[in-house]
C-alpha positions in Angstrom: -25.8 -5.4 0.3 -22.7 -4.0 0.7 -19.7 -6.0 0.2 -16.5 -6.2 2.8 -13.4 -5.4 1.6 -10.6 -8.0 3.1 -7.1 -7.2 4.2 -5.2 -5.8 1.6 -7.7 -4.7 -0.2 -8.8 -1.9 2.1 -5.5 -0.4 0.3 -5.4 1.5 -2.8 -3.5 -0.4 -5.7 -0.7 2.0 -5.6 0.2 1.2 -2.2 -1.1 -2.6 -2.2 1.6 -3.1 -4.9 4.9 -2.0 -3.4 3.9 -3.5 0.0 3.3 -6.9 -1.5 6.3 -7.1 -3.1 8.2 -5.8 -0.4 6.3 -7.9 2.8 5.2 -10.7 0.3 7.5 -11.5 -1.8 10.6 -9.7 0.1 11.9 -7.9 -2.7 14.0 -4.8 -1.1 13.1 -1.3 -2.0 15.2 -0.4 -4.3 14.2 -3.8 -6.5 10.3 -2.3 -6.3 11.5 1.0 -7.4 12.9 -0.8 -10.5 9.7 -3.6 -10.9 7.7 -0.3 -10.9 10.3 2.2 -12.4 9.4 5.1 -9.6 11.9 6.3 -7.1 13.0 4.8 -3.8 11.5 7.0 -1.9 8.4 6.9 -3.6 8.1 3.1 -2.9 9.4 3.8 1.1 6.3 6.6 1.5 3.9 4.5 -0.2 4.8 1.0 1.4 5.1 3.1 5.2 1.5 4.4 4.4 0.0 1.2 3.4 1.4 -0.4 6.3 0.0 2.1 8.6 -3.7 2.2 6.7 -3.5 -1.3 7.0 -2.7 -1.5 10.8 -5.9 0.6 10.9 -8.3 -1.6 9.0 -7.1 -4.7 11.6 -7.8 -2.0 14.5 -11.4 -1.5 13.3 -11.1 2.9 12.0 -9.7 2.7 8.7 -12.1 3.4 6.0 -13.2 1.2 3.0 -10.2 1.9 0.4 -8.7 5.8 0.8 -7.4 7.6 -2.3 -4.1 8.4 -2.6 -3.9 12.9 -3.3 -1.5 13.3 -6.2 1.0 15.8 -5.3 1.6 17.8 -9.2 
């Protein structure tokens, strides 16, 4: 059968990470940036999308676990 995904886990690791550690464990963004040794902004975006897939999954229309696009 297939298996339901739970809360945070709808959200793809790159974006579950900084928004635990800022929402979880209240570490401020520019302590993730150096946990995960990317830039600031890179953990604002990411933690500002997760929280909006994540307000989708509770509102029943996100999909099962989107992939980030790599911008090169």
């Amino acid at each position: 059968g297939v298996q339901r995904q739970h809360g945070v886990d709808v959200l793809a690791r790159l974006q579950r990470q900084p928004l635990l550690l800022v929402c979880v464990e209240q570490l401020s963004y520019a302590e993730v940036a150096e946990v995960l040794r990317i830039p600031v902004g890179t953990v604002m975006s990411r933690v500002c999308r997760g929280r909006a897939t994540l307000r989708r999954y509770l509102d029943g229309q996100a999909p099962a676990r989107t992939p980030l696009k790599r911008v090169v």
